[in-house]
BAFI-3210 file (N, C-alpha, C; in Angstrom, 3 decimals, decimal comma, padded with zeros to 6 digits):
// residues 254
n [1|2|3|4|5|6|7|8|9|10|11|12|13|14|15|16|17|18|19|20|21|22|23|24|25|26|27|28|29|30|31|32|33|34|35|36|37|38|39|40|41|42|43|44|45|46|47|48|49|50|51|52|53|54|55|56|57|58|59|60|61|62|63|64|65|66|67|68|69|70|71|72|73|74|75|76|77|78|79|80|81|82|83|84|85|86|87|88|89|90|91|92|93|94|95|96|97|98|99|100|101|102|103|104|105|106|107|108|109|110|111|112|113|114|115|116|117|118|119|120|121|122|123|124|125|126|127|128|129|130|131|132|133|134|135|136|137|138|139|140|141|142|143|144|145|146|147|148|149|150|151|152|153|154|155|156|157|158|159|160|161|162|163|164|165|166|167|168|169|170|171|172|173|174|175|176|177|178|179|180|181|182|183|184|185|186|187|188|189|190|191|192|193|194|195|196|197|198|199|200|201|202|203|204|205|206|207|208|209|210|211|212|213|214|215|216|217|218|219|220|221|222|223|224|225|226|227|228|229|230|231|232|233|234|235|236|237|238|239|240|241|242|243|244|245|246|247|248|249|250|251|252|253|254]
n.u [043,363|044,328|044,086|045,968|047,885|048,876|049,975|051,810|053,291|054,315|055,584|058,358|060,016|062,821|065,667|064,947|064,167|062,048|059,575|056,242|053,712|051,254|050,691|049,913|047,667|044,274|043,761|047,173|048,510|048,123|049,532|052,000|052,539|051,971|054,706|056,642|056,115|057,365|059,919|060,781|062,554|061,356|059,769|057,647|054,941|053,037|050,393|048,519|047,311|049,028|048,549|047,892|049,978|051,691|050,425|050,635|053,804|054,278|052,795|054,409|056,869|057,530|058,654|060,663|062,230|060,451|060,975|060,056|057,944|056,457|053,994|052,929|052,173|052,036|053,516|056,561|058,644|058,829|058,555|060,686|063,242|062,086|062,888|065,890|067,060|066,226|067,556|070,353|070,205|069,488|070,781|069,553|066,136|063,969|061,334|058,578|055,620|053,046|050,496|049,286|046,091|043,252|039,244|036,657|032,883|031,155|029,128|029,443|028,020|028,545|031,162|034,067|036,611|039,056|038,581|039,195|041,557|042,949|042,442|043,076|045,806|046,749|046,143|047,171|049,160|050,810|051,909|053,289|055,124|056,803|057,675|058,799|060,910|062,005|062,180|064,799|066,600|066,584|066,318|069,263|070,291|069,102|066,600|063,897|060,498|056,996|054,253|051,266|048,164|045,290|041,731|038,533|037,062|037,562|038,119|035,427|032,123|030,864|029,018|030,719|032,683|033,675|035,981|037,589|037,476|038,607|041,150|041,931|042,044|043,154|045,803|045,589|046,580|048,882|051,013|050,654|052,081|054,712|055,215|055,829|058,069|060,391|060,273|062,688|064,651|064,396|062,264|059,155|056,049|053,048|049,213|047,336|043,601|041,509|038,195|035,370|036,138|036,245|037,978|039,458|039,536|036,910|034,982|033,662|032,136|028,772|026,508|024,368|024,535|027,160|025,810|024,222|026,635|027,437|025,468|025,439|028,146|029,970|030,884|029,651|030,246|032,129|035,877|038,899|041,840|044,021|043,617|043,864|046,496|047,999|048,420|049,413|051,389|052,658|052,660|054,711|057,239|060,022|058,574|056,911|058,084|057,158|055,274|054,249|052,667|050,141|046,642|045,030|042,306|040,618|037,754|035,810|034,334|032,515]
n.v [-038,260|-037,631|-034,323|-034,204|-036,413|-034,905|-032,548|-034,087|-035,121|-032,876|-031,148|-030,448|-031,275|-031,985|-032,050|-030,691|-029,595|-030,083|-029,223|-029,942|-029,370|-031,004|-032,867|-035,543|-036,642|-036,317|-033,397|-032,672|-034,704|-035,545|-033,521|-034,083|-036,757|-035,417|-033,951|-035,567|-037,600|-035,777|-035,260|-034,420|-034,146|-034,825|-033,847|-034,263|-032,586|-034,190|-033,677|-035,841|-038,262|-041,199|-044,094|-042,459|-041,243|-043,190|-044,465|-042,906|-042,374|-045,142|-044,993|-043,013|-043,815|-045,498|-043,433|-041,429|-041,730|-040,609|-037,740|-037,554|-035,746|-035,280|-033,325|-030,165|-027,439|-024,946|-024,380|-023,585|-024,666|-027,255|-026,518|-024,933|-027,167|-029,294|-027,956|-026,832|-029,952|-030,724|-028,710|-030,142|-032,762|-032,132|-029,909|-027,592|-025,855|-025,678|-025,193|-024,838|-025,713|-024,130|-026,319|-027,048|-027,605|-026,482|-027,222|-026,000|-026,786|-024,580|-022,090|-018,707|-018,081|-019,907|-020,210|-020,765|-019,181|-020,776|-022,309|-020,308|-019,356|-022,065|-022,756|-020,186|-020,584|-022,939|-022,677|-019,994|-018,658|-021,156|-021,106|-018,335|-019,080|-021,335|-020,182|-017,816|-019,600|-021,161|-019,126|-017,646|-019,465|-019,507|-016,528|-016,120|-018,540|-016,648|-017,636|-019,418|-020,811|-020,274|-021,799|-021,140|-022,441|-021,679|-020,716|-020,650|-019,517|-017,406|-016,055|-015,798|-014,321|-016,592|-018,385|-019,433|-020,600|-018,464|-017,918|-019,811|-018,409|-015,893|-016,774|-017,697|-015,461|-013,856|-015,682|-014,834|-012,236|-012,208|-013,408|-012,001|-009,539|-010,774|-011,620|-009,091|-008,187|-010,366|-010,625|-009,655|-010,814|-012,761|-014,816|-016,639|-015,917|-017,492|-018,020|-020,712|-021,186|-023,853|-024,761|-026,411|-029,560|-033,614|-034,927|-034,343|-031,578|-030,831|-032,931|-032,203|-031,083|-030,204|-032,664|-031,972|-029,295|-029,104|-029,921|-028,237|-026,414|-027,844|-027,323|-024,603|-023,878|-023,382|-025,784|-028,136|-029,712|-031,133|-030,380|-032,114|-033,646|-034,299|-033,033|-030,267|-030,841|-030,979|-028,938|-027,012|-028,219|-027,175|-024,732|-023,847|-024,354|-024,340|-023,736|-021,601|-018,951|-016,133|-014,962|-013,750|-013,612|-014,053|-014,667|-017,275|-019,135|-022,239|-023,621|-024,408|-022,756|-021,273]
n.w [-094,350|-091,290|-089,212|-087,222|-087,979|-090,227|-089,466|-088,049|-090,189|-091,196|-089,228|-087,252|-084,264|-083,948|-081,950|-079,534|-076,160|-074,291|-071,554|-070,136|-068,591|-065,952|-067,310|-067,797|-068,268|-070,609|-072,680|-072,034|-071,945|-074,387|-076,077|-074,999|-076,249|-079,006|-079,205|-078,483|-080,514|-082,787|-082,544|-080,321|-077,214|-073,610|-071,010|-068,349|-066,242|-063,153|-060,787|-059,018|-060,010|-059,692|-061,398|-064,260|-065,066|-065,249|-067,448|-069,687|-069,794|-070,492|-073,535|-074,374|-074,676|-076,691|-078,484|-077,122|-074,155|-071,158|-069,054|-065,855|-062,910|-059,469|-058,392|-057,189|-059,268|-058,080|-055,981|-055,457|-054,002|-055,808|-057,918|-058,580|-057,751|-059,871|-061,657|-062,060|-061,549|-064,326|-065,360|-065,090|-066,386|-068,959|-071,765|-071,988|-072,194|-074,315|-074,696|-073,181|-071,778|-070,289|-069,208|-066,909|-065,220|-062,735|-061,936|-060,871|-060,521|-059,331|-057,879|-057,620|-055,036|-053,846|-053,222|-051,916|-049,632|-049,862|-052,253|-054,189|-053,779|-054,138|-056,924|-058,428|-057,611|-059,231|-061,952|-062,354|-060,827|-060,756|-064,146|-063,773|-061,693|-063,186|-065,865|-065,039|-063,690|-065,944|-068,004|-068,093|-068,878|-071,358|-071,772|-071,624|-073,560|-075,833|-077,221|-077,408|-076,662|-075,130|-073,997|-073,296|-071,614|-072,055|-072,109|-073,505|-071,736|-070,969|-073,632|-074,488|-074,157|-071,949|-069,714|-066,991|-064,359|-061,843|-060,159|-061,900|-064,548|-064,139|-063,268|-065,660|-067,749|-066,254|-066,868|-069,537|-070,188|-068,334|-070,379|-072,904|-071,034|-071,096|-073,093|-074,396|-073,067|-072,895|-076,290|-077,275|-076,909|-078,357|-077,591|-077,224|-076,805|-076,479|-076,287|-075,689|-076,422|-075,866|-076,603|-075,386|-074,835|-075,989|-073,405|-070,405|-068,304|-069,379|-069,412|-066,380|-067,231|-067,489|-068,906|-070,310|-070,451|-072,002|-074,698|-074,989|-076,046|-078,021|-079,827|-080,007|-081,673|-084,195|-085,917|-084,661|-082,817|-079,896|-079,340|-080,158|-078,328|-079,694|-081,791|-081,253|-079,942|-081,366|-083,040|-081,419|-080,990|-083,732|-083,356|-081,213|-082,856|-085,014|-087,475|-086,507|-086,422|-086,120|-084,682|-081,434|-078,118|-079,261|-079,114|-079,609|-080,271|-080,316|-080,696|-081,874|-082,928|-081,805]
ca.u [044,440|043,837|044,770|046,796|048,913|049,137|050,694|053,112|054,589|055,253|056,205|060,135|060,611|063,397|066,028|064,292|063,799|060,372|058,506|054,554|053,078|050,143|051,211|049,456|046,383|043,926|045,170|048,868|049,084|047,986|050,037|053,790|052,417|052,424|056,056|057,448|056,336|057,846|061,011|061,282|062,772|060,009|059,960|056,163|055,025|051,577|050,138|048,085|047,410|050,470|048,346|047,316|051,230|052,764|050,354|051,562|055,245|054,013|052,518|055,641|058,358|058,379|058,951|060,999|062,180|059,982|061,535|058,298|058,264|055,817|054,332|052,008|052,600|051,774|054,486|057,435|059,565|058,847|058,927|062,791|063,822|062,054|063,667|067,131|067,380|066,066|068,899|071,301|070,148|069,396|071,308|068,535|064,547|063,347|059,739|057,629|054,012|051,927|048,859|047,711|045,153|042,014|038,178|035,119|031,974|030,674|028,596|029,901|027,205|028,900|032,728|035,083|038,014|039,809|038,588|039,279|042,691|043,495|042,166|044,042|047,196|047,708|045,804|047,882|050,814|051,910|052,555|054,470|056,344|057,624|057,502|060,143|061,851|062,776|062,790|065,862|067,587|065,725|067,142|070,590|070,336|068,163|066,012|062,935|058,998|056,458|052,475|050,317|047,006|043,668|040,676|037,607|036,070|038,495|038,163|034,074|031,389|030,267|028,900|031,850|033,085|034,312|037,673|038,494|037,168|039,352|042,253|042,806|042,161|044,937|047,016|045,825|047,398|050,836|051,337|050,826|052,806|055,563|056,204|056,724|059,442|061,345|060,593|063,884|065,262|063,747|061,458|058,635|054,843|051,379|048,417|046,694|042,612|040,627|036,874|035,218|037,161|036,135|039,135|039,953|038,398|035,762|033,927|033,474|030,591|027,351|026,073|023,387|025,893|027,856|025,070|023,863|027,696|027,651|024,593|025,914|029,342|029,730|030,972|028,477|030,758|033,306|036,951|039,591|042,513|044,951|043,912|044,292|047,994|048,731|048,352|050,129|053,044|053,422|052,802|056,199|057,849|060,529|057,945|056,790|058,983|056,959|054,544|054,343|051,625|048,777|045,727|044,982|041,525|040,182|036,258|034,432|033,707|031,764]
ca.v [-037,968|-036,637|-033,140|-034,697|-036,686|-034,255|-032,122|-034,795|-035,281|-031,564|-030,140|-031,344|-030,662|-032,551|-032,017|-029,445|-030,158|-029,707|-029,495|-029,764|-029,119|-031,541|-034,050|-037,062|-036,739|-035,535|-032,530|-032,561|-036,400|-035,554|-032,674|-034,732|-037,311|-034,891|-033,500|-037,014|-038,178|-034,848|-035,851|-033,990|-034,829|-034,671|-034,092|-033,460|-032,991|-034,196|-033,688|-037,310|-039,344|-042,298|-044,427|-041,969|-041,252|-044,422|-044,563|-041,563|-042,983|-046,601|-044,450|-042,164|-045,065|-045,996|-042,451|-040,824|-042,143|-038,985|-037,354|-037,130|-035,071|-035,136|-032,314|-029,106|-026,372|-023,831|-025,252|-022,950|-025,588|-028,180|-025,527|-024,687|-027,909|-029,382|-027,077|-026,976|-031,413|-030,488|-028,067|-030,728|-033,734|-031,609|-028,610|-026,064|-026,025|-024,668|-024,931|-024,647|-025,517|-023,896|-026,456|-027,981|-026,667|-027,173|-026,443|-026,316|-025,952|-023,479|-020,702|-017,484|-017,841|-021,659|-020,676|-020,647|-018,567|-021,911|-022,848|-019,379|-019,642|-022,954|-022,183|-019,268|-020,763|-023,940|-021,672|-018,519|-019,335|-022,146|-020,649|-017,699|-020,405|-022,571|-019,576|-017,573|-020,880|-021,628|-018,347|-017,201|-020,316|-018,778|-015,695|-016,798|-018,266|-015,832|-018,719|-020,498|-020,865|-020,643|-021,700|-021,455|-023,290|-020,745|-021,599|-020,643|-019,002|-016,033|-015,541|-015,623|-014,510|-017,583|-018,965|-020,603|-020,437|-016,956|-018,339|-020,200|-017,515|-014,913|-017,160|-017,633|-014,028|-013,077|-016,110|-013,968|-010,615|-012,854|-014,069|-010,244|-009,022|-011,681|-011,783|-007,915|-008,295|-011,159|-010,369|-008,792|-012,184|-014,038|-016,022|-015,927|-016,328|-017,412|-018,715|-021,031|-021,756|-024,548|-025,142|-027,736|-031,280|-034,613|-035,262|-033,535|-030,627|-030,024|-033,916|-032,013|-029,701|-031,209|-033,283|-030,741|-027,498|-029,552|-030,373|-026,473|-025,482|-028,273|-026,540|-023,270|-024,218|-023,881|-027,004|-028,488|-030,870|-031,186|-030,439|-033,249|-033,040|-034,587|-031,919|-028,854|-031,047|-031,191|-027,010|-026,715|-028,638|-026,041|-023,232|-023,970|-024,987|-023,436|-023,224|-020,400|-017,987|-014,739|-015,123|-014,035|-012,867|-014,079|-015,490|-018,494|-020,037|-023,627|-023,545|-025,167|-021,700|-020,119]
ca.w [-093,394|-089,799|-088,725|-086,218|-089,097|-091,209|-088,800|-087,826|-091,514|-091,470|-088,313|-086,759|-082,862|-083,464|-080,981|-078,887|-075,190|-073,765|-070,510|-070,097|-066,552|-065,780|-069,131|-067,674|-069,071|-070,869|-073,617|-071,710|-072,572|-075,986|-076,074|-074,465|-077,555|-080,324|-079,147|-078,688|-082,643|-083,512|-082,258|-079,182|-075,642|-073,370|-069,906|-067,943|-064,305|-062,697|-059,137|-058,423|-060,266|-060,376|-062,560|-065,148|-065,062|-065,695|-068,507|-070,050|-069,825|-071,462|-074,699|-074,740|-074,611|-078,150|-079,162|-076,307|-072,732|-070,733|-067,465|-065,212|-061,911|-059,235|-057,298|-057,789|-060,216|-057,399|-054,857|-055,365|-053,895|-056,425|-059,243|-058,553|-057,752|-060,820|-063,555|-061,495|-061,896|-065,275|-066,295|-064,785|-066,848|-070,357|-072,297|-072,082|-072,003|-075,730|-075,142|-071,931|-071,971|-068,905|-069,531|-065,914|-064,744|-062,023|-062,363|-060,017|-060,931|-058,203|-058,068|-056,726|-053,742|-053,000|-053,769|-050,580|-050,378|-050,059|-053,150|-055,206|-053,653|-054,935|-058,621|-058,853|-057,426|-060,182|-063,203|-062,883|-060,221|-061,452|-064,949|-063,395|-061,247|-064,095|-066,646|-063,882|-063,289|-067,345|-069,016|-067,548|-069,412|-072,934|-072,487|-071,913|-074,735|-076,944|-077,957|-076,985|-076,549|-074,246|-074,818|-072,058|-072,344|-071,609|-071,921|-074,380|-070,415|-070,820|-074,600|-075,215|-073,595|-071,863|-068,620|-066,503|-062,625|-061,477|-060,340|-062,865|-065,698|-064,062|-063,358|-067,266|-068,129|-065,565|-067,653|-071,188|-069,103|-067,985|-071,851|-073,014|-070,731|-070,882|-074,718|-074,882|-071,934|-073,442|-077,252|-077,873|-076,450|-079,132|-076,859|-077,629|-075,451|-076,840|-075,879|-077,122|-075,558|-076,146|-076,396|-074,413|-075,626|-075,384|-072,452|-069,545|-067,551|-069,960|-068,559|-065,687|-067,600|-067,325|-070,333|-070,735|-070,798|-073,353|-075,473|-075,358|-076,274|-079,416|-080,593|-080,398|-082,200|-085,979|-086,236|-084,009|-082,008|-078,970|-079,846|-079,974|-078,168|-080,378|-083,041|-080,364|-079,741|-083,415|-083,303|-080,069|-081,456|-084,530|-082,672|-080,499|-083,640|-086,256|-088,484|-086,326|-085,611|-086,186|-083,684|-080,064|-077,535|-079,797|-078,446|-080,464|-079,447|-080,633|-079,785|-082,865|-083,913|-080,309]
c.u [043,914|044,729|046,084|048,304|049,757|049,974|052,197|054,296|054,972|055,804|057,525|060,064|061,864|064,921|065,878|063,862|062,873|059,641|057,414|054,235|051,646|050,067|050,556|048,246|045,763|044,359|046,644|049,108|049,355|049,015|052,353|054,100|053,258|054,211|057,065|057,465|056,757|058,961|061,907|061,761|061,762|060,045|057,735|056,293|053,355|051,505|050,043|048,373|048,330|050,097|048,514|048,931|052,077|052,311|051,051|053,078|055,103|053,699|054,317|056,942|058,697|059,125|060,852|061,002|061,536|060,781|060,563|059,066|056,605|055,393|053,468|052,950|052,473|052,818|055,870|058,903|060,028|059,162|060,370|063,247|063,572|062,805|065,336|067,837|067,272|066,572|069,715|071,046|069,918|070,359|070,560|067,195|064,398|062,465|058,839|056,366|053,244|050,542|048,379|047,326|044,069|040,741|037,241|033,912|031,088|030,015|029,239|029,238|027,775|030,701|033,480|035,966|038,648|039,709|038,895|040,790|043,508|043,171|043,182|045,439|047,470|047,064|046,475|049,044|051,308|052,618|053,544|055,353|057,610|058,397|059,223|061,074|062,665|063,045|064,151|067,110|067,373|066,283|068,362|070,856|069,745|067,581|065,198|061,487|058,419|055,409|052,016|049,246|046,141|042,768|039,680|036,594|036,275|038,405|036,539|033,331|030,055|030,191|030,108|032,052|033,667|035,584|038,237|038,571|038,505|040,942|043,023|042,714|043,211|045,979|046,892|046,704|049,158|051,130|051,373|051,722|054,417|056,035|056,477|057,655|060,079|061,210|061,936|065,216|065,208|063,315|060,652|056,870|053,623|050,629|047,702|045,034|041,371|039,528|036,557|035,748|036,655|036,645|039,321|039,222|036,831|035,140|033,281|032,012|029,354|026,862|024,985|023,644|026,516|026,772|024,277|025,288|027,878|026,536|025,166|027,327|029,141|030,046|030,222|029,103|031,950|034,454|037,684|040,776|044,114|045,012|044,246|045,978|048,650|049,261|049,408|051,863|053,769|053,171|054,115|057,447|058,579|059,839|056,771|056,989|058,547|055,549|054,699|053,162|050,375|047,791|045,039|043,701|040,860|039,305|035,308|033,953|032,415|030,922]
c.v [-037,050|-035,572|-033,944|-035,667|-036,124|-033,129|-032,602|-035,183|-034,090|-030,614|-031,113|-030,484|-031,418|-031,905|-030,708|-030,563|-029,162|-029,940|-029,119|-029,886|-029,804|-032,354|-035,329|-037,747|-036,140|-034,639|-032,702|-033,864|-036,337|-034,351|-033,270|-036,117|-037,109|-034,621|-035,193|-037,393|-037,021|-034,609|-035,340|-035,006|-034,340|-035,569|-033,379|-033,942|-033,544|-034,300|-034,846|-038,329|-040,259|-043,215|-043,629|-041,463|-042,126|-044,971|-043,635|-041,837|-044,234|-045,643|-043,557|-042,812|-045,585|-045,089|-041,579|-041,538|-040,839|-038,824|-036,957|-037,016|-035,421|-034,322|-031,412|-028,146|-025,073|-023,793|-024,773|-023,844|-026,617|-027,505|-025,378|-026,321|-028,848|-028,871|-027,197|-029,013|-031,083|-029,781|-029,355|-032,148|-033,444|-029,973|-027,326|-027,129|-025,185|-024,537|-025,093|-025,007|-025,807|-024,923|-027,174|-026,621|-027,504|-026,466|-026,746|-025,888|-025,259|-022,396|-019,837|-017,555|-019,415|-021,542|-019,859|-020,109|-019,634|-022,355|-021,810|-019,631|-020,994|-022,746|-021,658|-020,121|-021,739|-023,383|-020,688|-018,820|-019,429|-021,602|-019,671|-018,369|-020,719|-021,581|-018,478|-018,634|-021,063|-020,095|-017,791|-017,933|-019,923|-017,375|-015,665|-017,321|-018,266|-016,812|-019,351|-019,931|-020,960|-020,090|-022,032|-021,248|-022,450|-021,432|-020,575|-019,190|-017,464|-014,943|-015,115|-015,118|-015,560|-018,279|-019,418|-019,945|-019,465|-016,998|-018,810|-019,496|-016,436|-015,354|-017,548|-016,639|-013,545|-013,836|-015,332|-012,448|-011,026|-012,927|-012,656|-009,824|-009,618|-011,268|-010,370|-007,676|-009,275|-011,110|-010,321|-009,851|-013,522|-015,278|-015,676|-016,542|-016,066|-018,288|-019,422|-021,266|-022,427|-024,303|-026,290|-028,847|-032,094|-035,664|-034,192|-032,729|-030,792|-031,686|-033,470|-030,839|-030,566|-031,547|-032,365|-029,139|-028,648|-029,768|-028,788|-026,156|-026,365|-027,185|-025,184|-022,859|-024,197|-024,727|-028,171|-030,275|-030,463|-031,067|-031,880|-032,920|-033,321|-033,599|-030,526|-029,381|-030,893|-029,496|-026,429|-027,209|-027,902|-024,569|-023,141|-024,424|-023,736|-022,997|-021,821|-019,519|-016,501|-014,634|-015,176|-012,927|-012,769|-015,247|-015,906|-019,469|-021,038|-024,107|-023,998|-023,362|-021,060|-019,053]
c.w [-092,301|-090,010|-088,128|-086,847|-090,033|-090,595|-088,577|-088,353|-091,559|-090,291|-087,461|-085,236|-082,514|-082,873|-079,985|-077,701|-074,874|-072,443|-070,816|-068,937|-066,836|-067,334|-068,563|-067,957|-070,043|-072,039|-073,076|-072,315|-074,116|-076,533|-076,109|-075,851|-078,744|-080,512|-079,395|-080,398|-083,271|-083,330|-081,005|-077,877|-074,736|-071,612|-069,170|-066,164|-064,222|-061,393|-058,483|-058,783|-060,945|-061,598|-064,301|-066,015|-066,125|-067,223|-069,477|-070,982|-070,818|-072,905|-074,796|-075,305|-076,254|-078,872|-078,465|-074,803|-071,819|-069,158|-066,677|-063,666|-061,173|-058,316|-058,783|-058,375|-059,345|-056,151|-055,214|-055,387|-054,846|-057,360|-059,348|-058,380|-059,160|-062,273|-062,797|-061,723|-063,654|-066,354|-065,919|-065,903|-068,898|-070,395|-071,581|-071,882|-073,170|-075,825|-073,412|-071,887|-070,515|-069,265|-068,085|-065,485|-063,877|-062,337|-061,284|-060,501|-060,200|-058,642|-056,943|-054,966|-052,766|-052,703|-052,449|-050,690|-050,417|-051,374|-054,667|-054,868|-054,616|-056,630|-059,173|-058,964|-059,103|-061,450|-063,734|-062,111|-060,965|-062,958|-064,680|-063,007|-062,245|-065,795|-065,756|-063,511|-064,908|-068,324|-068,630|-068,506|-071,053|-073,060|-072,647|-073,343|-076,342|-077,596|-076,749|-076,804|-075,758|-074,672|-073,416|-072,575|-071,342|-071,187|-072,753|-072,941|-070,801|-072,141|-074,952|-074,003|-072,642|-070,203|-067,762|-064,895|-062,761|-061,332|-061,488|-064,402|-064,955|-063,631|-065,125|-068,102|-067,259|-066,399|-068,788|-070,871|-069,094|-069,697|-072,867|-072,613|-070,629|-072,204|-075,001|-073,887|-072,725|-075,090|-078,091|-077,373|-077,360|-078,560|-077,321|-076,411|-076,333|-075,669|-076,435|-076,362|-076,272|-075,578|-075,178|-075,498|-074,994|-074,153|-071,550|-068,744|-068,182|-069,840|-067,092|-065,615|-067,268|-068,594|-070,998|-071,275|-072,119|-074,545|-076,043|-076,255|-077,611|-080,469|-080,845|-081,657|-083,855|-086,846|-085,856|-083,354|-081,272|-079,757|-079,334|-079,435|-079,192|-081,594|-082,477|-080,027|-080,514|-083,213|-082,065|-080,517|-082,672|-083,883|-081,681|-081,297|-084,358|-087,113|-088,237|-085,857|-085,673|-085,661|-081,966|-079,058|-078,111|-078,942|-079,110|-079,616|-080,694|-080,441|-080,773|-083,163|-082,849|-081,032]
res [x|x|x|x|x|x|x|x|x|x|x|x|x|x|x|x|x|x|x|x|x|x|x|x|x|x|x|x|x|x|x|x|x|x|x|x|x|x|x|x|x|x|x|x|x|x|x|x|x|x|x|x|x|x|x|x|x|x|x|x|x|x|x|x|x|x|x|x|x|x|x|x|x|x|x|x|x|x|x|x|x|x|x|x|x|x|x|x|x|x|x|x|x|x|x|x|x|x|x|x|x|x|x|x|x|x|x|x|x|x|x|x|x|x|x|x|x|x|x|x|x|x|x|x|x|x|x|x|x|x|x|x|x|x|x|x|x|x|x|x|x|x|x|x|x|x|x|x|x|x|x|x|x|x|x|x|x|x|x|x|x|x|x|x|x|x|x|x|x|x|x|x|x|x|x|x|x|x|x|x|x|x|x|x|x|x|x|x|x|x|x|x|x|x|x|x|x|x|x|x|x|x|x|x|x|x|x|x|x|x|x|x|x|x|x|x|x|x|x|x|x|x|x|x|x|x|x|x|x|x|x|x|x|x|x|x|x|x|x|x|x|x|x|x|x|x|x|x|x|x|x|x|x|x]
***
C-alpha cells in the first residue's frame, strides 16, 4: 500500500471547502487530488497555463466538480475578487493552501530588480493576499486551516537563488507570526516544505544539482508529490487539531 493510499483510507476532508493557489500542476494538482478523494470541495487558481488547467479539472471531475479562477496570486485585484465570488458560491473557506509559487535560477550578479520583485511578489505576497482575503471568514467562524507550501531553500543550509531563498524564509516568518495572531481563533497556520520532487519547480534544477542533492539525501531519491499531498491533506485535517506554526519539511532526509 502507497503512502498516498494509506492516507486516503484514513484521513476525511469530507465536507470542508478548500482553496489551493497555483492547483494546476505539479504538487498543487497533486495536492487539489488528494483533497478531492478525501471528500472535499475544491476550488484552485492558476496564472497560465489553460491547458495544464483544464487538465486538472478532467482528473478532479470524478471526485469533485472544482471552481477554478484565473489570475496571479500577487494581483490584489484578483485576490479580493476571487475569495469575494468564492464566499458567494460556498458557506465558508476551512482550509487555504498558499502553494504557487515562481523560481529562477540566477545568480545574485545576473538577478534584476525586476526579477527579485516578481519572486517576492507571488512567493510571499500572494500568501498574505489570499491569507488576508480568507482568514477573516476563519475567524468569524473560530474555525479553519491554513498550510503554506516553503521550500527545503529556507529550512537547510543549501545552495538556491537569493530571491527565492529569502522569499520563503519571509513565508516561514508570515506562518509564525500568523498562527500566534489567530491561535485563539482556532485557526490554525503551518508550513509544510518540500525537498526537490519529481514535478514542478524542482525540473527547473539542473540534472547535475539534482543528482548531487539524491546523493546527499538519506533516502537517496527525489520526493513524490502525491506523498508530500497525502501529508498536506492530514495536516489540514480533523485529525490534526493540535498543531499550528510548525515547520514541517519533506527533503528525503537533507
Amino acid at each position: 500500500m502507497t503512502v498516498m493510499n494509506s492516507v486516503e483510507s484514513t484521513t476525511s476532508l469530507q465536507g470542508k471547502y478548500c482553496l489551493i493557489t497555483g492547483g494546476s500542476r505539479g504538487l498543487g494538482r497533486a495536492i487539489c487530488l488528494a483533497f478531492a478523494k478525501a471528500g472535499a470541495s475544491v476550488a484552485f487558481t492558476y496564472s497560465r497555463h489553460d491547458d495544464d488547467a483544464q487538465e486538472t479539472e478532467a482528473l478532479l471531475e470524478p471526485f469533485v466538480k472544482p471552481i477554478i479562477y484565473k489570475g496571479s496570486v500577487a494581483d490584489a485585484t484578483h485576490v479580493s475578487a476571487t475569495s469575494k465570488d468564492l464566499l458567494q458560491r460556498w458557506p465558508q473557506v476551512d482550509i487555504l493552501v498558499n502553494n504557487a509559487g515562481i523560481n529562477q535560477m540566477l545568480p545574485l550578479a545576473l538577478l534584476d530588480e525586476e526579477d527579485w520583485d516578481k519572486v517576492i511578489a507571488v512567493n510571499l505576497k500572494g500568501p498574505y493576499l489570499f491569507s488576508r482575503a480568507i482568514v477573516k471568514g476563519m475567524i468569524k467562524n473560530k474555525q479553519g486551516s491554513i498550510l503554506n507550501i516553503g521550500s527545503f531553500a529556507s529550512e537547510r543550509f543549501v545552495e538556491s537563488p537569493l530571491h527565492y531563498a529569502a522569499a520563503k524564509s519571509g513565508l516561514r516568518g508570515l506562518t509564525e507570526a500568523l498562527a500566534l495572531e489567530v491561535g485563539k481563533y482556532n485557526v490554525r497556520v503551518n508550513l509544510l516544505s518540500p525537498g526537490l520532487l519529481t514535478e514542478g519547480l524542482s525540473i527547473m534544477v539542473p540534472q547535475h544539482r539534482q543528482k548531487e542533492y539524491i546523493q546527499q539525501t538519506a533516502l537517496g531519491q527525489l520526493g513524490n508529490v502525491d506523498d508530500v499531498a497525502a501529508f498536506a491533506c492530514f495536516l489540514v485535517s480533523d485529525d490534526n487539531t493540535y498543531m499550528t506554526g510548525a515547520k514541517l519539511v519533506s527533503d528525503g532526509g537533507l
